[in-house]
C-alpha positions in Angstrom: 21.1 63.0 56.7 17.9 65.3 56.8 19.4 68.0 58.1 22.6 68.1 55.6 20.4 67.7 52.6 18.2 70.4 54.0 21.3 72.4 54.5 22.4 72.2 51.3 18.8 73.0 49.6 19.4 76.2 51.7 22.4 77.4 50.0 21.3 76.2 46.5 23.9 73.7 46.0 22.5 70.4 44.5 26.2 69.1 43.6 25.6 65.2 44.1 27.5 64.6 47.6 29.8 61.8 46.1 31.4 64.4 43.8 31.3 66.9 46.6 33.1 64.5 48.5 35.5 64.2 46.0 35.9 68.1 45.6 36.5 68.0 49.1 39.3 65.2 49.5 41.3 66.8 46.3 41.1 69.9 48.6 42.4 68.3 51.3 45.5 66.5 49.2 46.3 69.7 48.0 46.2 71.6 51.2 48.7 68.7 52.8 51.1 68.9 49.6 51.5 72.2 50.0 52.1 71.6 53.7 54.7 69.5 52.7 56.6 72.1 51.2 56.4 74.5 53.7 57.2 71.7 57.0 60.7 71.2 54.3 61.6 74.1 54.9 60.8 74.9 58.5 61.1 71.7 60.2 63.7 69.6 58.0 63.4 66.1 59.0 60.5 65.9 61.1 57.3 64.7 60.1 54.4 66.5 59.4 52.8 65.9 62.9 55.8 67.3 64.5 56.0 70.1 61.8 52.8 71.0 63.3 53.7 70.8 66.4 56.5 72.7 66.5 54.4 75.7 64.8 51.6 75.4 67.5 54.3 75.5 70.2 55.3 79.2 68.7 53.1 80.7 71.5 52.9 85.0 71.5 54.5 86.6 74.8 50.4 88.1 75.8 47.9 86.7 75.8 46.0 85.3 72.5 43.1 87.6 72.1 46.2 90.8 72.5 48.3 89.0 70.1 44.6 89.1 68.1 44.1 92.8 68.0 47.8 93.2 67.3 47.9 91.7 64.3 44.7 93.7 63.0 46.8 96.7 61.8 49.3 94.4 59.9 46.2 92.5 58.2 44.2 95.6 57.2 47.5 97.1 55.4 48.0 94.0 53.8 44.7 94.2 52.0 45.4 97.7 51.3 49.2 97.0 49.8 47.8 93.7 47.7 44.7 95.8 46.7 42.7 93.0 47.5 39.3 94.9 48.5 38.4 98.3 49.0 37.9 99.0 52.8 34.9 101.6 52.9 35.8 103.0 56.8 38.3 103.1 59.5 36.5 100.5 62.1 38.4 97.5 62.4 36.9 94.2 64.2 36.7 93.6 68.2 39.0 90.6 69.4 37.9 89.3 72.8 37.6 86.1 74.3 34.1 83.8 73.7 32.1 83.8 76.5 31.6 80.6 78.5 28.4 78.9 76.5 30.5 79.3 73.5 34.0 77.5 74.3 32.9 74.1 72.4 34.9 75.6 69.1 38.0 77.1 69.4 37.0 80.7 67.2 34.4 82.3 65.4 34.4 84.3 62.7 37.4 82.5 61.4 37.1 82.0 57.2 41.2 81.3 56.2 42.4 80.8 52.9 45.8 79.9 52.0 46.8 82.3 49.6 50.7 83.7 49.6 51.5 87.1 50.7 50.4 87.4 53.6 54.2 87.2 56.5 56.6 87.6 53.3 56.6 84.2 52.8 57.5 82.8 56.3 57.0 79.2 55.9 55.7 79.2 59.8 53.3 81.5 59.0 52.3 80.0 56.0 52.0 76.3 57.6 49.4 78.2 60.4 47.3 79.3 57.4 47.7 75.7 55.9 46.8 74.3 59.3 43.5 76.5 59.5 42.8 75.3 55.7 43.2 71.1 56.6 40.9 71.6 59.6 38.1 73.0 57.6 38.7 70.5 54.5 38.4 67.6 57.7 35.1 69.4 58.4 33.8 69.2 55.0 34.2 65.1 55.2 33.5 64.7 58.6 30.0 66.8 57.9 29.6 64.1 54.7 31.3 61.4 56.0 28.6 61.6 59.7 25.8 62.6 57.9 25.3 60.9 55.1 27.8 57.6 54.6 27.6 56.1 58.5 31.3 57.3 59.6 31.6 56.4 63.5 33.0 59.4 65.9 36.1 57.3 66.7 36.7 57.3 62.5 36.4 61.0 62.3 38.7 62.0 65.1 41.5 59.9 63.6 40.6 62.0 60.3 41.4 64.9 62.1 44.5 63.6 63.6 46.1 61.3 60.8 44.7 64.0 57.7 44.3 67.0 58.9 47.4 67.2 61.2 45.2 68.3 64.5 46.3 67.2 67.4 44.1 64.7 69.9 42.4 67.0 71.6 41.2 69.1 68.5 40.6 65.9 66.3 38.1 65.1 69.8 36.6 68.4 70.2 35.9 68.3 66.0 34.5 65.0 66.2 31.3 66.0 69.0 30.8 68.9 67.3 30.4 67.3 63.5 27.2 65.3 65.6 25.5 68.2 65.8 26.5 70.9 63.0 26.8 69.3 59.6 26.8 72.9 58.7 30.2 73.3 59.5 31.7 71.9 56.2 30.6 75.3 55.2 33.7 77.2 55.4 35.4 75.3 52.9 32.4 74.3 50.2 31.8 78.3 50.4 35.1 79.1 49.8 35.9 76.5 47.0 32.4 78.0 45.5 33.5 82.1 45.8 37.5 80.8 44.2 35.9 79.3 41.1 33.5 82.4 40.8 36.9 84.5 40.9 38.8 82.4 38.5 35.6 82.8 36.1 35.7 86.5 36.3 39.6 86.5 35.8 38.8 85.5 32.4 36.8 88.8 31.2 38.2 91.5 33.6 41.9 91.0 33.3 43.8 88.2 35.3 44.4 88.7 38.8 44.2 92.7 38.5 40.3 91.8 38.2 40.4 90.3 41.8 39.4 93.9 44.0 36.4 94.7 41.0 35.2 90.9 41.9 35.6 91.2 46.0 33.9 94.6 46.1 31.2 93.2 43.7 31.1 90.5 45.4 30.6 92.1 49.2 27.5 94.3 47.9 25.0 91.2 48.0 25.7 90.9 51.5 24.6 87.0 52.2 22.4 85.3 49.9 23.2 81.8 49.0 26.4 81.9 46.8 24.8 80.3 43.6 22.7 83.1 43.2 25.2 85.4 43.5 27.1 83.8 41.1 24.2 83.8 38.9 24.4 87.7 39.3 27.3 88.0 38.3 28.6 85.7 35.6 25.3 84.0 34.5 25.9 80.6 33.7 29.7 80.8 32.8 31.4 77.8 34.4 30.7 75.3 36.4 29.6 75.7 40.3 32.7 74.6 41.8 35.2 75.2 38.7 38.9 74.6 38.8 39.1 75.5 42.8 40.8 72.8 43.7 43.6 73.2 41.9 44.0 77.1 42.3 42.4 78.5 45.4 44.9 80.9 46.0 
């Protein structure tokens, strides 16, 4: 528990951790309605598990890291056609595979938001994005639920499993790693954070044409603590964590 509050005196959130909690599991009932929608439409009939499964057994011919850097172009003129940020040069990431001392988590440099768009609104593709999503909203408890109110291992993996649609191996593999890195509910409680920033700057800049003024603005801090940036940039307008839960597209 020393560690988490210590983590979250880093990054300047003092947000009492039974309402972050509840941030966190209106995220996650949010994240699975929407999944709901999308499993309707490509897997009729089956449950959401199977939904799943049927998405994750949608392998590419290559290998993953090729199917990776394939899909760079596409995702660099999709910023560029939703003028979502500026893109100051022509470099585009490296894909490659993790090297050995780093295959306890399945990627790095991984920060997914659900937002519409992106596939032309394939329901498969939108249900992988949704899938990213629910495993990071399973973090955010897991980190909580480990650290803080005495969850056992065996409780978190069926989290994972039974609410966050992973399958066994995943919800096992989440579970070992939530022992050691409460910082991994990150992803999400930044994310929620940086959405309700956005949907306070919509207010004085215009509706969503305001979103690529806030993203550049928002990429010239680089990486303080997000609080601070917000204070930057809006003051004190709004509340840390806003309305994200119920729009964080």
């Amino acid at each position: 528990m020393g560690r988490f509050r210590e983590r979250t005196k880093i990054v300047r959130v003092d947000t009492p951790l039974d309402e972050l909690e509840r941030i966190g599991r209106a995220h996650l009932d949010r994240d699975v309605a929407a999944l709901r929608i999308e499993c309707a439409k490509f897997a009729p009939g089956k449950t959401l598990q199977q939904c799943m499964s049927q998405m994750n057994a949608h392998k590419p011919a290559e290998s993953t890291p090729d199917a990776a850097r394939r899909q760079l172009t596409g995702l660099r003129q999709f910023l560029v056609d939703k003028d979502i940020v500026s893109i100051p040069g022509t470099e585009e990431a490296k894909v490659g595979e993790s090297p050995p001392y780093m295959r306890w988590n399945f990627a790095y440099i991984s920060r997914d938001d659900v937002g519409p768009g992106l596939g032309n609104g394939d329901p498969e593709t939108h249900i992988g994005q949704l899938s990213n999503a629910l495993l990071r909203n399973v973090r955010f408890l897991a980190a909580i639920g480990l650290h803080t109110k005495g969850m056992t291992i065996a409780e978190v993996e069926r989290l994972f499993v039974e609410e966050g649609y992973q399958d066994m191996a995943t919800g096992k593999q989440q579970a070992a790693r939530g022992t050691f890195d409460p910082e991994y509910l990150d992803d999400t409680m930044g994310k929620l954070m940086i959405v309700a920033m956005r949907s306070e700057w919509e207010k004085t800049h215009g509706g969503r044409a305001g979103w690529k003024a806030f993203h550049d603005q928002f990429l010239t801090y680089g990486g303080p603590p997000t609080p601070m940036v917000r204070r930057a940039m809006l003051g004190n307008a709004g509340p840390l964590f806003g309305e994200a839960v119920k729009e964080s597209k």
